[in-house]
N, C-alpha and C positions, 0 to 999 in steps of 0.2 A: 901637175894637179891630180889629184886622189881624190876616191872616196873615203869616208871614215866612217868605221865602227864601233859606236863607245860600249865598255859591257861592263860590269864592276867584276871584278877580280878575287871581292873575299865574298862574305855573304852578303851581300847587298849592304844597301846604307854608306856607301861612302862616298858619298857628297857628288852624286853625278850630276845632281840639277846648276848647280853653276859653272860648271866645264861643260856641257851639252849648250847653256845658254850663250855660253861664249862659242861656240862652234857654231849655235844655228843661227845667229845672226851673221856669220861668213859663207852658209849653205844656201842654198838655192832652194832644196826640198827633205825634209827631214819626217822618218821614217820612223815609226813602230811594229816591231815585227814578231813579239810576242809576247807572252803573260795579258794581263788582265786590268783593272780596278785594284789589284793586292799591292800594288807598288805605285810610289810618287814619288813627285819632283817637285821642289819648291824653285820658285825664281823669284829674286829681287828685281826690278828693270824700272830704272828711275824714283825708288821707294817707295815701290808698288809691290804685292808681295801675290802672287800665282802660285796656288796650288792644283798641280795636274797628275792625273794619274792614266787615263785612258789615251787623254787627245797627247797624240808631239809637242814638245816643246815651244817647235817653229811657232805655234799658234798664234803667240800671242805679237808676233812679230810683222806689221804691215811687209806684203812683197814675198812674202815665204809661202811654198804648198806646201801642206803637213796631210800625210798619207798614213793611215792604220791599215796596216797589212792585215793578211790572210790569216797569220800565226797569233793573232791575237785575238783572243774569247771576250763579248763583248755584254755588258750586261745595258739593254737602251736604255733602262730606266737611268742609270747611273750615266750613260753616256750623256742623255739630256740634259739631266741635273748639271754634271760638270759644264756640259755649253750653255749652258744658262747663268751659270755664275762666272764664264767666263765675261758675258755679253754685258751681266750687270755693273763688268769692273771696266766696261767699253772698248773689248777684244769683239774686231768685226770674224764674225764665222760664218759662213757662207760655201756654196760649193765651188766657188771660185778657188777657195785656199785651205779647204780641204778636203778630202777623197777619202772612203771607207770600202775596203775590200767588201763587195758582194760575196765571196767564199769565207770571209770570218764567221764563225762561230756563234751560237748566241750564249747565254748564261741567263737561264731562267728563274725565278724564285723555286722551281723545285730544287733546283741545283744548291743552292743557297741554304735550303731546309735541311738538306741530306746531307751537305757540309757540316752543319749546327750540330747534328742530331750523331753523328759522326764521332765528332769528336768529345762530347759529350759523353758517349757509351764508351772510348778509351782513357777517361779519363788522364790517370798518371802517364798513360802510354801516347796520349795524343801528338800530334804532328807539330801543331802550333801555328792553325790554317788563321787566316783570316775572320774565315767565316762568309767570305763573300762568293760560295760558287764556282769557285777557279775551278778546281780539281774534279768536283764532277762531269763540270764540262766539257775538259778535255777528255776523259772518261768516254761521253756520250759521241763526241767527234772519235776517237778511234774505234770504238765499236760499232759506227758507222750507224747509230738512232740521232743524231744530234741535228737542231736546226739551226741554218746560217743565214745570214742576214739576208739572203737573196730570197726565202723564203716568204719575207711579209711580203713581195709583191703579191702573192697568192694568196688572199687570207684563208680562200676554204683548204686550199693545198696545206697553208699550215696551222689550219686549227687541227687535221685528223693528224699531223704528226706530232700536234703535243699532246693529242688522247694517248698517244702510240705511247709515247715520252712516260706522259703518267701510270701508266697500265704498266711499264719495268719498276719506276720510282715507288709507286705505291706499293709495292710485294716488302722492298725495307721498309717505308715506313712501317705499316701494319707488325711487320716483324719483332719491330722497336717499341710494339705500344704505342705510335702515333698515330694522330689522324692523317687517312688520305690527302693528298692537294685534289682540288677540283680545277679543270678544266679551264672554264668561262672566265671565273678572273683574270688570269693568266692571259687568254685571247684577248681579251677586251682589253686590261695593260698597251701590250703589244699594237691593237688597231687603234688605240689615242694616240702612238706613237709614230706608227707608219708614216703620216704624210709628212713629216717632221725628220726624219730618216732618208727615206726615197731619192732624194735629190741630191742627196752626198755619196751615194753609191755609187758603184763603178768598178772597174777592170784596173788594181793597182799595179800590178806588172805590165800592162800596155802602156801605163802613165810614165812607170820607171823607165820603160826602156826609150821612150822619146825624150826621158828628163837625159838621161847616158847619152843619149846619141848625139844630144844638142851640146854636150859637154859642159852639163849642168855639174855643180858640185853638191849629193846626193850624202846624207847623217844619219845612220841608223843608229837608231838611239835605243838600247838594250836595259830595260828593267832585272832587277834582282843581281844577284852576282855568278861567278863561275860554279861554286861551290854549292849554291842552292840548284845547278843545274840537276834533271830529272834521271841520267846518264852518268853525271861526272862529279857528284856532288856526295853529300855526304849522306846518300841515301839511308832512311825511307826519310832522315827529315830533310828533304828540299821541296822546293816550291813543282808545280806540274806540268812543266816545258822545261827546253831546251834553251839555255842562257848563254850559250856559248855564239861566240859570233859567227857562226856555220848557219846558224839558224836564223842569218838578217839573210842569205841565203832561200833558204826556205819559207821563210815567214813571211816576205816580200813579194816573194816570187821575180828572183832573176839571179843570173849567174852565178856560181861562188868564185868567178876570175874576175868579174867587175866591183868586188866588196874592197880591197886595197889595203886603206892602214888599221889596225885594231890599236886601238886605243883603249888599254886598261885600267879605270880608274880604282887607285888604292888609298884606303887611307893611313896614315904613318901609325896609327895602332891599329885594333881590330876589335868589332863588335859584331852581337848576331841576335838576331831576333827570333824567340820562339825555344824550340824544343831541340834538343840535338846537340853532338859531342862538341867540345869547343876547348880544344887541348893549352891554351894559351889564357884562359878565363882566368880573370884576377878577381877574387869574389873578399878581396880587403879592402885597405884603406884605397892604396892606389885605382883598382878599381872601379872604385867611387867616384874619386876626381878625374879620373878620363870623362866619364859618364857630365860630371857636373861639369868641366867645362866645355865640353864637347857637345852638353844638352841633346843627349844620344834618349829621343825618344824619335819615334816611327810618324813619319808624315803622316800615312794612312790611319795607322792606328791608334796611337797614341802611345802604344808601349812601351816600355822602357827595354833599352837595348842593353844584352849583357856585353863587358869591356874588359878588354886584356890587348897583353903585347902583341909588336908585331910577329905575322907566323910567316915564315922566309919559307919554309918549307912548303906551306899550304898555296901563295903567292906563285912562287919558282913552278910549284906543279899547276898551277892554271894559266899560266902561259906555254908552260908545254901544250898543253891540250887544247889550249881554242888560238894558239898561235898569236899572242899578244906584242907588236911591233913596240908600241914604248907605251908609258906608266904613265899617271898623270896624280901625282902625289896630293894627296891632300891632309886640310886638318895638322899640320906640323904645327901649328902654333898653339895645341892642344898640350904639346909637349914640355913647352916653356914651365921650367920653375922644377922639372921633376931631377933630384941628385943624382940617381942613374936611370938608365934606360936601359929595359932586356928587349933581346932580338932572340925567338925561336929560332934558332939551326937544327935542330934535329930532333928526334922523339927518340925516349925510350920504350920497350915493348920488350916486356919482361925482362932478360936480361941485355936485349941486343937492343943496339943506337941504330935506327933506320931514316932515312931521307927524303921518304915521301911516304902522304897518306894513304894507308891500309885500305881495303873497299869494304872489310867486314862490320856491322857495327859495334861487332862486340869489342876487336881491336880499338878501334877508332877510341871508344871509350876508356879504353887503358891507359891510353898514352901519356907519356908523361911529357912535357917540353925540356929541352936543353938549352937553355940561354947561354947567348954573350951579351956578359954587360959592359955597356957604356957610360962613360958618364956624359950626364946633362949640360945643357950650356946656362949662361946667365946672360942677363939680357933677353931681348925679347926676338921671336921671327914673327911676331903678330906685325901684318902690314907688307912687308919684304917685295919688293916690288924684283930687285936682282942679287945677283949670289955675293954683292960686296954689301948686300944687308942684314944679311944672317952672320948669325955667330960663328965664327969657326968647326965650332963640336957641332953644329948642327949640320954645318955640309958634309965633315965629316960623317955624318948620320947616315946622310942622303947616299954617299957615297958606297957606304958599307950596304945596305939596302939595294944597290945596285950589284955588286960583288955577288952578294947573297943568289937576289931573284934570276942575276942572269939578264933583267930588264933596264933599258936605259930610260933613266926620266926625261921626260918628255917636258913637263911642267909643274910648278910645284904653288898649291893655292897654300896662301897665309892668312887666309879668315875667310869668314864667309861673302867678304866685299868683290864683286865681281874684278874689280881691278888691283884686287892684292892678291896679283898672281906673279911667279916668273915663269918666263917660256924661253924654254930650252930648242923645243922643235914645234914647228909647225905640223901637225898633222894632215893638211891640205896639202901642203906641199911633198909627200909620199916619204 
């Protein structure tokens, strides 16, 4: 018995919320160890439909503890909201069964403003944030001005550190032609909140490490994907943490030898949200029908996600870098109907074929893809429960995609139905 890792693999969006829900109901205690509010997860459970972005998964699962690490920037208003709407769909939340790290971060409305106002003044150049605060916050925690949740015990402690907070923020705004934030809102937000907060607090690495010792089985469950990593991605457009599974490591606070399997979730094409190079973009017809049958808009956002092949190269490089034990395929039945299918193997860059992605952005944006094409199968893999249900060209697929990445599939979802899955490997089982 292991623990597991889930991370996404390409730039997020590839269907981690029903392979998470299929793990957190065999986990004991499932973990969030960084990002924010900017990333969700939808779960089906019994034709009930959860959308979470802050809380764990485990949530909504009687007998599970769901832990929000350290590594993750918290906005209360938004936390409450979501537990509130989970409570209205008759998800018991309580501190019984779940724990919020006392050192996470907060995400204030000024953070939120300066996001806005941000990206607004870059227009064509922008990132393609949210909008919802991530990025400043993290910001404010490494320059070491930022307030963490353990703070509202104190409210006068932390009303002078959000004068402190406003008094850096307001020199942009004012710069930008906006108005100031004032103070008092802000505070008074935060003290309707506190007693509502307070008693989910706690020391989540003393809780991890009694969950480890009791030889609990422990899910860190990773928003966004490798590539949007802050480090290892396709900088400047990723998201403002570290997505790599080093950082359920750090985000959680406990060992990087007790983290075990990584489990990468990819999906059999590739999409991205936002701003930023995407060497595989199908901006045609094809394109389109990934998109439409795929219904490749953003939980969070609503956005419509751009769509193209899969990139073997992009893949194969983020399991080098965050160490990805096996794949958990998704979305293949997205595939069905199309006469061939391209697989990125290589870029070109001006005139040379290279293997992995460039770190500059100007490269990045040159690139060209070098496909192998396949041809598509007939018949359907919508539903596929084991590998004598798929079409031949399709395991084929599967197969070459393995070659490619270097990763062995672990499991392969056939819709969005929690049990049209096949599994290859247990991830619990190491």
């Amino acid at each position: 018995m292991t623990n597991v890792v889930v991370i996404g693999s390409q730039w997020g969006d590839e269907g981690k919320g029903k392979i998470v829900d299929w793990l957190s109901e065999r986990a004991d205690v499932i973990v969030r160890f960084q990002g924010g509010h900017n990333a969700g997860h939808t779960l089906v459970i019994d034709g009930v439909e959860y959308k979470l972005s802050l809380l764990p998964s485990g949530i909504v699962r009687p007998g599970k503890k769901s832990v929000i690490g350290n590594g993750v920037v918290i906005d209360p208003n938004a936390l409450i909201a979501e537990m509130d709407k989970l409570i209205a769909q008759n998800v018991d939340i309580s501190p019984e069964n779940l724990l919020i790290s006392y050192s996470a971060s907060m995400i204030l409305p000024v953070h939120q403003r300066v996001d806005q106002v941000r990206e607004a003044i870059a227009a064509k150049a922008k990132i393609g944030t949210t909008g919802r605060g991530i990025g400043p916050a993290y910001e404010d925690k490494v320059a070491r001005r930022g307030l963490r949740l353990a703070d509202i015990v104190d409210p006068s402690a932390m009303a002078e550190k959000i004068h402190l907070l406003l008094a850096h923020h307001n020199l942009f705004l004012k710069g930008a032609g906006e108005a100031p934030m004032e103070a008092e809102p802000i505070i008074d937000s935060i003290n309707r909140l506190r007693d509502r907060i307070i008693p989910f607090l706690g020391e989540a690495w003393a809780v991890l490490d009694d969950a480890r010792r009791d030889g609990k089985r422990i899910l860190y469950e990773g928003a966004q994907g490798v590539m949007l990593d802050i480090d290892h991605g396709t900088y400047p457009f990723v998201t403002s943490s570290n997505t790599v599974a080093g950082q359920a490591a750090t985000g959680a606070g406990v060992g990087v030898t007790t983290i075990g399997y990584v489990l990468g979730i990819t999906k059999a094409y590739t999409t991205r949200v936002g701003s930023g190079p995407f060497p595989t973009e199908d901006e045609g017809a094809d394109g389109t029908l990934l998109g439409e049958r795929g219904h490749e808009f953003g939980t969070v956002t609503g956005r419509k996600r751009r769509c193209g092949w899969f990139d073997a190269v992009m893949v194969r490089q983020a399991g080098k870098i965050t160490g990805i034990t096996g794949m958990a395929l998704t979305k293949l039945d997205v595939l069905d109907g199309f006469d061939t299918i391209k697989i990125c193997t290589g870029y070109k860059l001006d005139d040379q074929i290279i293997d992995r992605l460039p770190v500059a952005t100007i490269d990045q944006e040159r690139l060209e893809p070098v496909y192998e094409i396949m041809s598509g199968w007939e018949g359907t893999t919508r539903g596929a429960r084991s590998w004598v249900d798929l079409p031949p060209q399709a395991v084929k697929y599967i197969k070459r995609l393995e070659e490619l990445t270097g990763i062995p599939v672990a499991s392969v979802s056939t819709s969005p139905e929690r049990n049209d899955t096949i599994l290859v490997h247990d991830p619990f089982e190491g």
